[in-house]
C-alpha positions as a Markdown table, in Angstrom:
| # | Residue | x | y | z |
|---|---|---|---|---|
| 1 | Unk | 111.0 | 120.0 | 104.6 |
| 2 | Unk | 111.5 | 119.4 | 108.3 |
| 3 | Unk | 113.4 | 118.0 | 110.8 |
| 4 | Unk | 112.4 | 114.3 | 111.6 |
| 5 | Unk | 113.7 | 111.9 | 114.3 |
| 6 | Unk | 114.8 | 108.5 | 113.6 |
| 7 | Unk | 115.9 | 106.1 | 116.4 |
| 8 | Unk | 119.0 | 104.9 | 115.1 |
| 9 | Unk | 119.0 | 101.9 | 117.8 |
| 10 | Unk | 115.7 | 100.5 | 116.6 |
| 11 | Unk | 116.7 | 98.9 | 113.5 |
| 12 | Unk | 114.3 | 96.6 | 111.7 |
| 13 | Unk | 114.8 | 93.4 | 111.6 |
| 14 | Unk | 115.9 | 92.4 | 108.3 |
| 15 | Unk | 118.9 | 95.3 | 108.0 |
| 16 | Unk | 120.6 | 94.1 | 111.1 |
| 17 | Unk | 124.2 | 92.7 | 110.8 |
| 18 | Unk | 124.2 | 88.5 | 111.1 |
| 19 | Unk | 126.9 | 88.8 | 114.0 |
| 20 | Unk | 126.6 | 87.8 | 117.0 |
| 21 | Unk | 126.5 | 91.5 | 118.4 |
| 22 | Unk | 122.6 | 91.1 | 117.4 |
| 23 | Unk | 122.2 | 87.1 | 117.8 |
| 24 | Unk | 124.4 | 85.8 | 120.3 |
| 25 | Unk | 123.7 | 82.0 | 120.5 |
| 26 | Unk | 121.0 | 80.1 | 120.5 |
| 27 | Unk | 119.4 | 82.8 | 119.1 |
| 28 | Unk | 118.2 | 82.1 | 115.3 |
| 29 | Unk | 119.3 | 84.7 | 113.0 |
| 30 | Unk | 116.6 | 85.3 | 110.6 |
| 31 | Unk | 116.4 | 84.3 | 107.0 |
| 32 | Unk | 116.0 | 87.7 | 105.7 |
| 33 | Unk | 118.7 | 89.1 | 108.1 |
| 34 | Unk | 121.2 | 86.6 | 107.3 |
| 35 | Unk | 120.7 | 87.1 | 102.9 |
| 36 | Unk | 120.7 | 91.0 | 103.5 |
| 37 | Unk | 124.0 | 90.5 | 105.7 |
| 38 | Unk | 125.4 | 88.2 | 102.7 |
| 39 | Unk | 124.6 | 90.7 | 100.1 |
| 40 | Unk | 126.0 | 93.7 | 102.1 |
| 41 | Unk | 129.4 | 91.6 | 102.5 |
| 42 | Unk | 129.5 | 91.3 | 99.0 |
| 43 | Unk | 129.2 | 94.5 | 98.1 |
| 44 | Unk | 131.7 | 95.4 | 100.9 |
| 45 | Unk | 134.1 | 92.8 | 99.3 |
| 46 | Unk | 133.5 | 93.8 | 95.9 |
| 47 | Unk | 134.1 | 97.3 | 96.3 |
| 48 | Unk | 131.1 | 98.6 | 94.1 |
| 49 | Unk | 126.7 | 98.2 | 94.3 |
| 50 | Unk | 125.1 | 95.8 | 92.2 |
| 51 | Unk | 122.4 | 96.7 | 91.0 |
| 52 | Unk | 119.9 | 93.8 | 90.5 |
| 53 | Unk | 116.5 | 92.9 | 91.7 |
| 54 | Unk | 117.8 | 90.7 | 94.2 |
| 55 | Unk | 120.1 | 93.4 | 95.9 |
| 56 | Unk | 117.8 | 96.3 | 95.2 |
| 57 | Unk | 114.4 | 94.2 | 97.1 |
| 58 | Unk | 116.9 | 94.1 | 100.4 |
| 59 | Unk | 116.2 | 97.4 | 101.2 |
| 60 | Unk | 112.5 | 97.8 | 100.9 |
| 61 | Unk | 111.7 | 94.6 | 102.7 |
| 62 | Unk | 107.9 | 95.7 | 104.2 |
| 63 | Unk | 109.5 | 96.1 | 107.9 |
| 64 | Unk | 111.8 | 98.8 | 106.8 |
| 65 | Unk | 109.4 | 100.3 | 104.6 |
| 66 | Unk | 106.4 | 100.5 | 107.4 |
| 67 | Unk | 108.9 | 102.2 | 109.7 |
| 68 | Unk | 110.2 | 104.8 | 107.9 |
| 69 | Unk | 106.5 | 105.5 | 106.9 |
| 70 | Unk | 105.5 | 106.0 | 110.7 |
| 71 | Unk | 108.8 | 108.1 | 111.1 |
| 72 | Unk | 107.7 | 110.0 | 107.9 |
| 73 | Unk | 104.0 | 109.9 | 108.3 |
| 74 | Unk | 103.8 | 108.9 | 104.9 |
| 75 | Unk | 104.9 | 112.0 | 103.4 |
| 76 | Unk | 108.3 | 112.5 | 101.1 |
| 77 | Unk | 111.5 | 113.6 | 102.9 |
| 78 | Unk | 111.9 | 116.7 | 100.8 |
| 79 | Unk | 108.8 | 117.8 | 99.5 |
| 80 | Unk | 106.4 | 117.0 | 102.3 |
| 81 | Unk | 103.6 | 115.9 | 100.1 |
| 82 | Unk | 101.8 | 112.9 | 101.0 |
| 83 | Unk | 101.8 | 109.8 | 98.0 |
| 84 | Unk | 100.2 | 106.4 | 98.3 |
| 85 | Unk | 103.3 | 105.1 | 96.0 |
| 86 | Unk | 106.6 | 106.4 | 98.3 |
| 87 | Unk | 110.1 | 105.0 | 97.5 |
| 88 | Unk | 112.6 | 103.9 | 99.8 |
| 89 | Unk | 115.5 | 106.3 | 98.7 |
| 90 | Unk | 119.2 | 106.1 | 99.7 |
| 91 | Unk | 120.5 | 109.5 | 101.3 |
| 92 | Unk | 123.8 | 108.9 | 100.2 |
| 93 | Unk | 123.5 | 107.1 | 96.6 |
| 94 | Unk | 124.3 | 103.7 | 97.2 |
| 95 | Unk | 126.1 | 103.5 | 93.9 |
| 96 | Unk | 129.2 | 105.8 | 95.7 |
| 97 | Unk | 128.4 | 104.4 | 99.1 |
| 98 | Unk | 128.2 | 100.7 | 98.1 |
| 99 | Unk | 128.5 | 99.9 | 101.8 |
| 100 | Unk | 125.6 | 101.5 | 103.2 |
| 101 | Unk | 123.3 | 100.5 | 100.8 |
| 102 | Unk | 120.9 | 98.2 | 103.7 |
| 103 | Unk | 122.0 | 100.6 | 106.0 |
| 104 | Unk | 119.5 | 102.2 | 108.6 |
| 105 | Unk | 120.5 | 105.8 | 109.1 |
| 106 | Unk | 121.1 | 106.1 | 105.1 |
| 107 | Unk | 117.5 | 104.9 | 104.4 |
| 108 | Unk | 114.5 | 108.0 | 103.7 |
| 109 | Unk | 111.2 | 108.1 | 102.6 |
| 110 | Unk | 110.8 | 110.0 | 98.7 |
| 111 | Unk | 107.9 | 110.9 | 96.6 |
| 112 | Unk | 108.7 | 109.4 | 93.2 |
| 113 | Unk | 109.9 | 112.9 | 91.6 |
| 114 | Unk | 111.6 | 113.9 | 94.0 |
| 115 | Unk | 113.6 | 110.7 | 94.4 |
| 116 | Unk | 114.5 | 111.2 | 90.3 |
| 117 | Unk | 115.3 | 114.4 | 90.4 |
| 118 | Unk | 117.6 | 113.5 | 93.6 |
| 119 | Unk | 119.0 | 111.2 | 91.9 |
| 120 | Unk | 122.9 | 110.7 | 92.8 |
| 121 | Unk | 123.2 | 114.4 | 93.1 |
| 122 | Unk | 125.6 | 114.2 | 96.1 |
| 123 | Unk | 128.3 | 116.9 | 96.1 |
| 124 | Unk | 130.5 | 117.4 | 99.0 |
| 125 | Unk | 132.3 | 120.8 | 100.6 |
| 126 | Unk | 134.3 | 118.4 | 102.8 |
| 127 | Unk | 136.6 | 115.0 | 102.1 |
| 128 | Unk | 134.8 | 112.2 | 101.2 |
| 129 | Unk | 135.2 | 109.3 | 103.3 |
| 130 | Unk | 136.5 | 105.4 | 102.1 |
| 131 | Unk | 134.9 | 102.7 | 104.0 |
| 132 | Unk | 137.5 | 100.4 | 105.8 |
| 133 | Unk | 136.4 | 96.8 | 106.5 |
| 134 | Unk | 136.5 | 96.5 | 110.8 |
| 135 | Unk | 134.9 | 94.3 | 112.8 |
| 136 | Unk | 133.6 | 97.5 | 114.7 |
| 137 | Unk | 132.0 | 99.0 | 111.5 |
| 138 | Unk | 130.4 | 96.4 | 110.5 |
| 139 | Unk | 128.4 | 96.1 | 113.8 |
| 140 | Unk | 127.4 | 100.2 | 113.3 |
| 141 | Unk | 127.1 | 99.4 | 109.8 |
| 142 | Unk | 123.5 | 101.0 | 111.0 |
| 143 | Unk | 124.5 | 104.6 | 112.0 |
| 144 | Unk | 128.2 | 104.9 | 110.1 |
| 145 | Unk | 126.2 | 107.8 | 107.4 |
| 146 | Unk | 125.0 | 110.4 | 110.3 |
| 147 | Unk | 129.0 | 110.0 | 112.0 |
| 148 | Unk | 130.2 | 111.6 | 107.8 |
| 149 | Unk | 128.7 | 114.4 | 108.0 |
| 150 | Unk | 130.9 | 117.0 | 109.8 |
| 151 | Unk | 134.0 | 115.8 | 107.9 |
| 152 | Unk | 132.3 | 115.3 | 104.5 |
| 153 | Unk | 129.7 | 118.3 | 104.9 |
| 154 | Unk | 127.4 | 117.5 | 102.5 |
| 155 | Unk | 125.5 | 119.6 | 100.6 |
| 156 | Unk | 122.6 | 117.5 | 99.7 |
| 157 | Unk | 120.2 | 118.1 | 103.5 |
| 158 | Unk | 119.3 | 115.1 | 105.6 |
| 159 | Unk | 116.2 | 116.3 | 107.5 |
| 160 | Unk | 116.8 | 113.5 | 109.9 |
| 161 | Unk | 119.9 | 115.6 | 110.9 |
| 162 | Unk | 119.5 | 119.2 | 110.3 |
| 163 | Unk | 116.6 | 121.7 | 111.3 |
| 164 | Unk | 115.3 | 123.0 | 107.8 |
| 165 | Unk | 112.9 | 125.7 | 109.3 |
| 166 | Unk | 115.7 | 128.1 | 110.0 |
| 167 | Unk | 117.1 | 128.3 | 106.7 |
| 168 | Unk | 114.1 | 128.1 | 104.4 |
| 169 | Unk | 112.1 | 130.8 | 103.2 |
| 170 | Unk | 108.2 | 130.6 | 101.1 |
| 171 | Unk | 106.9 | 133.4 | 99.3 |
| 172 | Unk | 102.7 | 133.3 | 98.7 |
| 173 | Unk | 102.8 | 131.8 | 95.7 |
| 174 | Unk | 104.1 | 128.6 | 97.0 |
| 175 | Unk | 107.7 | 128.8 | 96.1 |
| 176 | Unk | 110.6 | 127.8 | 98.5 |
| 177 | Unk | 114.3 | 129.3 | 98.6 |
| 178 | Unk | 117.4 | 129.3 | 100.5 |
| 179 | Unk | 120.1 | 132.1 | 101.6 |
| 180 | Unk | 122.0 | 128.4 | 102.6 |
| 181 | Unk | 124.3 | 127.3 | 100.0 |
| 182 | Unk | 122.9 | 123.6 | 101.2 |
| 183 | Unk | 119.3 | 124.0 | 100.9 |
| 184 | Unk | 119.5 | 125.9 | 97.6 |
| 185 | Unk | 121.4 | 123.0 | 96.5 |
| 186 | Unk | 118.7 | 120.8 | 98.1 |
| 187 | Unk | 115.8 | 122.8 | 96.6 |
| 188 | Unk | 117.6 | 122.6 | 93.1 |
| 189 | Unk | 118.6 | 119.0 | 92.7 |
| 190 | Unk | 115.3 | 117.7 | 94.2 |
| 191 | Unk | 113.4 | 120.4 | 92.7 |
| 192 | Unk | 111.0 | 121.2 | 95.8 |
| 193 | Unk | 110.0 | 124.6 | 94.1 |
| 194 | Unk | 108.7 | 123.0 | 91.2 |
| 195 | Unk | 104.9 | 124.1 | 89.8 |
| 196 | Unk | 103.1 | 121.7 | 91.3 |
| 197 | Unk | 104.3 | 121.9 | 94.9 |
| 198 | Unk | 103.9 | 126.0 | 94.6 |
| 199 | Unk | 100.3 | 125.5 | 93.1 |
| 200 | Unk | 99.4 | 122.8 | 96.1 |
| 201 | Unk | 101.3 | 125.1 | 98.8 |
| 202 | Unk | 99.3 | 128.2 | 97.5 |
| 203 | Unk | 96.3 | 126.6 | 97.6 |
| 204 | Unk | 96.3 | 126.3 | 101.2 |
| 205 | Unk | 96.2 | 129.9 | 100.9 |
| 206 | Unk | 93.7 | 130.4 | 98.4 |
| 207 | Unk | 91.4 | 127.9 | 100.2 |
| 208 | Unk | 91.8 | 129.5 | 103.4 |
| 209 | Unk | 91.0 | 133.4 | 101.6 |
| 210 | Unk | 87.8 | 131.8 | 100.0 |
| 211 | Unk | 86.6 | 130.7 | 103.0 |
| 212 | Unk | 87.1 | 134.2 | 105.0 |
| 213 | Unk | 85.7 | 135.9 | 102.1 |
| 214 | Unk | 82.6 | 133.6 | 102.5 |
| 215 | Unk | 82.5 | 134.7 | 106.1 |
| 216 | Unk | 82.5 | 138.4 | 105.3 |
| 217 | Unk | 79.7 | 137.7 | 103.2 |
| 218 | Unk | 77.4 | 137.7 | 106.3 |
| 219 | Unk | 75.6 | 140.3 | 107.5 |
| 220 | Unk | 75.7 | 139.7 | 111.7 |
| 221 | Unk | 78.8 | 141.2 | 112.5 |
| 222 | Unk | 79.0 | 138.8 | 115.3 |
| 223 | Unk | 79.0 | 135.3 | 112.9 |
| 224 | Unk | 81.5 | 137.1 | 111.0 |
| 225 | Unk | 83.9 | 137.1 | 113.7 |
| 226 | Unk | 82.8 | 133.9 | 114.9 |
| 227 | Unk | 83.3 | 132.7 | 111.9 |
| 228 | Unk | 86.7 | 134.3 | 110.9 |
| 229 | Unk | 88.1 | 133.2 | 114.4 |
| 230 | Unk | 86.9 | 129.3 | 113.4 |
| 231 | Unk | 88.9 | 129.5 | 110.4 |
| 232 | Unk | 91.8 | 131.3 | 111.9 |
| 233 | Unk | 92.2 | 128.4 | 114.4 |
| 234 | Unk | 91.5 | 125.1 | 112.2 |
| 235 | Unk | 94.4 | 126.7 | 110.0 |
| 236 | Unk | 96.7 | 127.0 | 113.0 |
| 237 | Unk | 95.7 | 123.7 | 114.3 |
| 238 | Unk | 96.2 | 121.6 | 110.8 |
| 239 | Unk | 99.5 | 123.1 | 111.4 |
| 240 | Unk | 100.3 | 121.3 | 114.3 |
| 241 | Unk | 98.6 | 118.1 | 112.8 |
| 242 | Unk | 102.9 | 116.4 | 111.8 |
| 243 | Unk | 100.8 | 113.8 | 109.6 |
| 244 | Unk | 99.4 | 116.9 | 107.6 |
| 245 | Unk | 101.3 | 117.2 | 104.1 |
| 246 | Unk | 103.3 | 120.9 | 103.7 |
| 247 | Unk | 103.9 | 121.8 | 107.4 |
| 248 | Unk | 106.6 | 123.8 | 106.5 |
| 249 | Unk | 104.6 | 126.0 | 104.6 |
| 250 | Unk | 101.9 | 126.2 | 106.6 |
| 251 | Unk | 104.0 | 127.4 | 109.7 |
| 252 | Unk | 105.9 | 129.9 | 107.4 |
| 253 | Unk | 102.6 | 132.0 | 106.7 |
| 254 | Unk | 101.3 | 131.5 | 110.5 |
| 255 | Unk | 105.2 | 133.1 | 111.9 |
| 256 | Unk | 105.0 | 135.8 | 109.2 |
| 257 | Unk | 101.8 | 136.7 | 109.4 |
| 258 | Unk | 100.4 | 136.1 | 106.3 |
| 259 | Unk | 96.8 | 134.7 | 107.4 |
| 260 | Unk | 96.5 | 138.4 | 109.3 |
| 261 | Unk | 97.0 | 140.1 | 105.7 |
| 262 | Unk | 94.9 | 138.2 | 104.0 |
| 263 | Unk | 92.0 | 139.3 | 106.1 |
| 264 | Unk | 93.1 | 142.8 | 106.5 |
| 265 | Unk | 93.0 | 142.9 | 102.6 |
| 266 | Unk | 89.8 | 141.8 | 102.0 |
| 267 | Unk | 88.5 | 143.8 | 104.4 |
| 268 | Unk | 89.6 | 146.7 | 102.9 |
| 269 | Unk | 88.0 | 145.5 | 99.7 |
């Protein structure tokens, strides 16, 4: 995991509220706009999600889906590994938060396992909160999820609000814990430490150990260093590359070190 921005005033099209907050005449209010509105005032009236193909399509409609991939860079919310099949998962499970179920700043990008094994997992340490029908929520329909957290405290993590780096911890062979009781819960329910993430995770390690080893191979002393230093720095610079899947990971073993012991140990070998 980490921390990703989303611009809670840039709201696609099709999940903005059909007032006149967003359309004040002439202005046409969109066909898609105006059905999502219709189906998110039903299920505001009715107190409870439907869930039916017609309800469920509002909420991957190819605008909000092409967004949250370029806020996402195509990779899964929790896992960071990139998929050519992401889902359009609900941060709070739209069958308890019936109301924010086409809402912006509830919306994330999930790998397909990782949004089952989510699931509705959604405990709270806090008091949940009951949505109450105002004019004024309805028009920040959009960013009414972000404004529960410090009274519910969650502890299911949005990335899109809290820093993960801080509270996460790798060990070499790929696998990710917590000392926080919300990313352990995080790590559990969405099962981020599962065997394949660790075995993808490690093998950034293992790759980059074969390839030093193939440097030390050489017999110039000076193309070994050359050589070494070339592989140090595309490591460190894939790191920086956002797009790239299992940042998190791959900054962990730059900030502890790991890269440096990897060399020292097969030089002593």
């Amino acid at each position: 995991m980490i921390k990703l921005t989303k611009n809670l005033q840039n709201i696609p099209e099709s999940l903005k509220p059909a007032t006149t907050d967003f359309y004040a005449p002439p202005a046409v209010i969109p066909v898609p706009t105006r059905t999502t509105h219709l189906h998110r005032m039903k299920m505001i009236t009715d107190g409870f999600y439907t869930d039916e193909t017609k309800y469920n399509k509002r909420y991957k409609y190819d605008d909000i889906r092409i967004e949250l991939s370029n806020i996402y860079l195509g990779k899964c919310a929790y896992c960071e590994q990139k998929v050519e099949l992401s889902h359009v998962e609900h941060y709070r499970p739209k069958t308890i938060y019936y109301w924010l179920a086409f809402s912006w700043d509830n919306l994330i990008l999930a790998c397909p396992h990782c949004n089952e094994y989510k699931s509705t997992h959604f405990e709270l340490s806090g008091t949940s909160i009951a949505f109450i029908n105002t004019p004024a929520n309805i028009r920040n329909i959009n960013s009414l999820s972000a404004s529960y957290s410090f009274r519910e405290q969650p502890k299911m993590v949005n990335p899109e609000i809290t820093d993960p780096l801080p509270y996460i911890k790798f060990k070499v062979d790929g696998s990710i814990e917590s000392n926080d009781l919300r990313f352990v819960y995080t790590i559990e329910k969405c099962k981020i430490s599962r065997t394949y993430l660790r075995d993808e995770r490690r093998k950034l390690l293992n790759d980059f150990k074969e390839d030093i080893a193939a440097e030390l191979l050489k017999s110039d002393k000076a193309r070994q260093l050359a050589g070494i230093q070339a592989i140090v720095n595309k490591f460190k610079r894939d790191s920086e590359k956002i797009e790239n899947p299992y940042i998190a990971f791959r900054r962990y073993a730059i900030k502890h070190s790991w890269l440096r012991q990897i060399i020292k140990d097969l030089l002593r070998n």
